[in-house]
N, C-alpha and C positions, 0 to 999 in steps of 0.2 A: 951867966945869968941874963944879961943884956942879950946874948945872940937866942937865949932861948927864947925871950921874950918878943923880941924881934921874927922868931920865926913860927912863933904859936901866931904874932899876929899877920903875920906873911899867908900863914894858912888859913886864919881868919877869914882873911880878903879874898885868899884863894876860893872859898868856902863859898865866901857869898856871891861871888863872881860864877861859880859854876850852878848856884843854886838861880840867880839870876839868868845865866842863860839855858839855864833846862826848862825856869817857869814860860822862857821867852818861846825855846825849840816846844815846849807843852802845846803852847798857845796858837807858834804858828802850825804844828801840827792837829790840832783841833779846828782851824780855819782849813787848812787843806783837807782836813778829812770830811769837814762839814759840804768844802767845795763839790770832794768828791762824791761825795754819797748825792749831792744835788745833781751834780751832773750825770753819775751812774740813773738816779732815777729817771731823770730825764730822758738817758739814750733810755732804760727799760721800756718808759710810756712811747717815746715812740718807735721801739721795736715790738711792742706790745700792737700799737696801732698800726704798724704796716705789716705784723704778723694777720692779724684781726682781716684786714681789705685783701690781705693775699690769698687768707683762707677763704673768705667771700668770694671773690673772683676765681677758687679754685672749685668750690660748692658749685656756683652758677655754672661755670663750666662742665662739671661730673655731673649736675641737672642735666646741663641741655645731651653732653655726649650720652647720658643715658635714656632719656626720651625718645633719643633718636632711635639709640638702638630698640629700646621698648616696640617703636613704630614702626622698623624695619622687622622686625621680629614677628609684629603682629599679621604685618603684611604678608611676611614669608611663610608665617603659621596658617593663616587666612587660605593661601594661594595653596599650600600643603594640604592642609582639608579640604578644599574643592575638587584636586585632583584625587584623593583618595576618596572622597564622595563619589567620585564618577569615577574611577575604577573599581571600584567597590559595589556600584552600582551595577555597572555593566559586568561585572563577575557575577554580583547575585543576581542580575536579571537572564545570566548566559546559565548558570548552574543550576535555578528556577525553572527555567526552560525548560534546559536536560533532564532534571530530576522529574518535571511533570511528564515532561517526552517520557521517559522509562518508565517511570508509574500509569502514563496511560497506555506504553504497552504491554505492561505488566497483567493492567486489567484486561486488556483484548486478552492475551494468554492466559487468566484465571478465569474470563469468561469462555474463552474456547475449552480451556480444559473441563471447566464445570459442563460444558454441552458434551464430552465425549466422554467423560464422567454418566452423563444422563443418558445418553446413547447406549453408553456401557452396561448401565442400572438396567433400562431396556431392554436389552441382550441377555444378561442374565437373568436375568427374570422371564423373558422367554427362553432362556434354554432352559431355565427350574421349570419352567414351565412341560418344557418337550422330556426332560425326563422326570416328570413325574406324570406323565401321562403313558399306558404300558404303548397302544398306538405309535406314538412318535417317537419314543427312546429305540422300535424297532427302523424308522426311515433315521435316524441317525448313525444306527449301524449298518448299512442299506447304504446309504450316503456315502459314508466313505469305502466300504467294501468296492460301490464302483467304481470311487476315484481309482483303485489300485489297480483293479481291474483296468479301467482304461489306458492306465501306465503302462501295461507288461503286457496286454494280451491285443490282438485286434478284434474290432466290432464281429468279424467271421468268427471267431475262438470260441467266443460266449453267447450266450441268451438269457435274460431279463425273464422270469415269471413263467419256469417252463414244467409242463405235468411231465415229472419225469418215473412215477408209476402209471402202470395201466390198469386202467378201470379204477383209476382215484382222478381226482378234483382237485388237488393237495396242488400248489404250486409253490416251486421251490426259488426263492428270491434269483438267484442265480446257478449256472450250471454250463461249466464247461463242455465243450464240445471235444472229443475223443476219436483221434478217426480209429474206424475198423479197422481189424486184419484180414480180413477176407477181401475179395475183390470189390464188393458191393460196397465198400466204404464206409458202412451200416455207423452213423452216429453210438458212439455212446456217453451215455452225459456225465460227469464227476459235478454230483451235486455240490452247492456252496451255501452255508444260511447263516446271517449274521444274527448273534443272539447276546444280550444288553441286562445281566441281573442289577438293576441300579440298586435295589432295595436292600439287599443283601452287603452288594459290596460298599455300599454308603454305610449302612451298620457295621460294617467290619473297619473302614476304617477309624467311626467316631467312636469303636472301643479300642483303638492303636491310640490315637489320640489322649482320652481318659484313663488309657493304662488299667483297665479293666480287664480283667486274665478271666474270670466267667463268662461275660460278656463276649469275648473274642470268639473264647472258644465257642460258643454259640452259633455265633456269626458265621464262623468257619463251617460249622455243622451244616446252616443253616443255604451256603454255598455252593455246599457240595453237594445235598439234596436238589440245588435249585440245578447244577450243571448237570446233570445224574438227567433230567426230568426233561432237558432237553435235549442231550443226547438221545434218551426213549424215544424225543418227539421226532426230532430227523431223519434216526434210521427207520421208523414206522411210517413215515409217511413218506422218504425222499427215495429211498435203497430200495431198487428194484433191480439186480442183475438179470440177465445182461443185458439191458436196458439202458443201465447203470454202472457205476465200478461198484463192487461189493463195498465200498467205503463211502463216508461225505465229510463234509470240512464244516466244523463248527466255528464262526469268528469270530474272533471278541474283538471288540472297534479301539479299546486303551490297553496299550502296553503294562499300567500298572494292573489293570483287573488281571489283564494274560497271565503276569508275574505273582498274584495271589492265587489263582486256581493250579497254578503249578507248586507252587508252594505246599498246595494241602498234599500229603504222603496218599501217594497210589490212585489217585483219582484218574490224571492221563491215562495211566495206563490201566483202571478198569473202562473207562468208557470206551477206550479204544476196543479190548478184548472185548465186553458186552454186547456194547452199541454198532463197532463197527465205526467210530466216531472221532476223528481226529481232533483235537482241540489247537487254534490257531490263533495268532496275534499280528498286528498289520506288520510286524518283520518278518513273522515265519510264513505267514499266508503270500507276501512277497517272492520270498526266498524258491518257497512250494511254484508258485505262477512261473518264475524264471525258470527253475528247472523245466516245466512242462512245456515253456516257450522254446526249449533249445532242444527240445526233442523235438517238435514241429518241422522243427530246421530242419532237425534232423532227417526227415522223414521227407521234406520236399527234397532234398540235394539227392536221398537216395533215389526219385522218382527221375529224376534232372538224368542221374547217371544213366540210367537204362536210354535214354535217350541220344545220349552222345554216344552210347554203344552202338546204336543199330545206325547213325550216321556215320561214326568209322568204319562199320563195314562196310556201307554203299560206298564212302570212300577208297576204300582197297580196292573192291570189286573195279571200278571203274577204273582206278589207273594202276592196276594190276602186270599189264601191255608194254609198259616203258620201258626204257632203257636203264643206263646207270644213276640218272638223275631222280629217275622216280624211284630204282633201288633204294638210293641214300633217303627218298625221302622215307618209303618204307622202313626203311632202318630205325628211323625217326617218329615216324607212326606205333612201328613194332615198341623201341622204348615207352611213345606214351602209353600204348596200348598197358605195357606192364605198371604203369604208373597208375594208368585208371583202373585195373585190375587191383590193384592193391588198395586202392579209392575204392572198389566196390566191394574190395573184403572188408574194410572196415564199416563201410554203409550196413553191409549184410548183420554186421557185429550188433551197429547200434541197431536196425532192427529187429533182431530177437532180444536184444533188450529193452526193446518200446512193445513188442510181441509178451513179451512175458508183463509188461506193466498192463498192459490194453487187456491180456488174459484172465491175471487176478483171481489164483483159485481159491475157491472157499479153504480150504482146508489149509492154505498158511496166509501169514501178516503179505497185504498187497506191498508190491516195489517203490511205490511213489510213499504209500502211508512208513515203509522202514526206512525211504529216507527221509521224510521229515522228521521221523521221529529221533534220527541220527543229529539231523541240524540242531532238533532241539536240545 
């Protein structure tokens, strides 16, 4: 009983002894912790304040390094726009330039064109003029009939405005020259008369045009009667054999008129049988001129030849006396002799076939009018 008593009060002591030093470890740890929290707040305020003046001096800093830059920027910006100012300038003052350069020669060339535009307007309007006048429309086909003339034949060949009947007035715009077959050389003339139906063939094609089948055929009608009227008129007043070739050549100055009057069924070939009237266009009236030019030819070389004949035989004659040298030449003479012999068979050839053209008897188609009419 005593030890327990003893040791309830053992524990007692122990008791207060720990409670004693906890209230103590309480107390110095609430002075420590008081210490601490002063001193933490302490370092905070002045990590707060040297936080505070670092960030200050790092502001004032990022001011100024950006200012700088701002101003460096401004400069470079500044100095960047001057030069693109003045290249920009100088492009749009170089391309300003150019483009009015071009546009002011644009206008010389819309003003040139507009004067050969007027020029043009002029032109046609006198040549509406020339063919709708009947006068002029005939010095148009006149006009170029002698251009073609002048190509193919020589100034000797032809004559301008010749009475190629006798005991008429009538003159015929042009007329080949024809030598004779007789010795006398006696001209004969192969009339030429350029003839122009504007009216008709203008109507024919403004019903091709409007697809008008009445109309056309009208026109056509209207054509034929007009070529019909002047064949009458040629062979009545031109065709005078054998003055004449029993034939004459009717021209027409455009290929397309040529190519509609051929077009109408049987008309060539009644003017020709009636009239006696070729109908021509400036191909075939070409074509016709060439042939007759190389029968010319033909007809000089044959003259030519008769000539070298009767110098080859004064030739022979003369050194007839020689020896072997002038045999061999003979020999030599002999060979040409058979070579122009053969040269005058064929000359003699194309003469009766320029004989039988220059002839021309009534009673069949002339040689020169069946070949043209072959070409055609």
């Amino acid at each position: 009983m005593r030890f327990a008593a003893l040791l309830e009060q053992k524990l007692a002591g122990v008791q207060e002894a720990v409670n004693v030093s906890a209230k103590h470890n309480r107390d110095e740890l609430a002075r420590s912790l008081s210490s601490f929290e002063e001193k933490i707040g302490a370092k905070v305020t002045e990590l707060n304040r040297d936080t505070r003046e670092n960030f200050d001096k790092i502001r004032d800093s990022v001011e100024k390094k950006l200012q700088a830059i701002q101003t460096e920027n401004s400069e470079k910006l500044e100095k960047m726009r001057e030069t693109v100012d003045e290249k920009l300038h100088k492009t749009l003052e170089t391309r300003l330039g150019e483009s009015f350069k071009l546009v002011s020669e644009r206008l010389e060339l819309v003003q040139k064109g507009l004067g050969e535009m007027q020029t043009l307007a002029t032109g046609v309007g006198d040549l509406k003029k020339v063919l709708a006048n009947v006068k002029t429309k005939g010095v148009l086909g006149e006009y170029q009939l002698a251009g073609i003339l002048e190509q193919i034949l020589t100034p000797a060949q032809y004559e301008r405005n010749v009475k190629t009947k006798k005991g008429s007035n009538d003159q015929v715009e042009f007329a080949v020259k024809i030598p004779g077959k007789d010795e006398s050389n006696r001209t004969v003339w192969l009339p030429i008369d350029a003839k122009f139906p504007t009216e008709d063939y203008t109507r024919l094609m403004n019903a091709y045009d409007s697809g008008d089948a009445p109309e056309k055929d009208a026109a056509v009608k209207a054509l034929r009667t007009r070529i019909m009227g002047f064949a009458k008129d040629i062979s009545s007043k031109y065709v005078d054999p054998p003055n004449t070739t029993d034939f004459a050549i009717m021209f027409l100055p455009f290929e397309g008129l040529f190519a509609e009057v051929l077009r109408i069924a049987g008309l060539f070939e009644a003017v020709q049988r009636e009239y006696r009237v070729v109908i021509t266009g400036p191909t075939t009236v070409s074509a016709f001129l060439s042939s007759l030019q190389m029968g010319f030819r033909s007809l000089a070389v044959e003259k030519r030849t008769s000539e070298i004949w009767e110098l080859l035989g004064a030739v022979k004659t003369e050194f007839g006396k020689f020896g072997e040298v002038l045999e061999r030449t003979k020999q030599k003479l002999d060979l040409a002799s058979k070579e122009i012999e053969n040269a005058g068979t064929r000359s003699r050839a194309i003469e009766r076939k320029l004989r039988d053209v220059q002839e021309l008897p009534g009673a069949e188609q002339p040689p020169a009018a069946k070949l043209l009419a072959d070409e055609i």
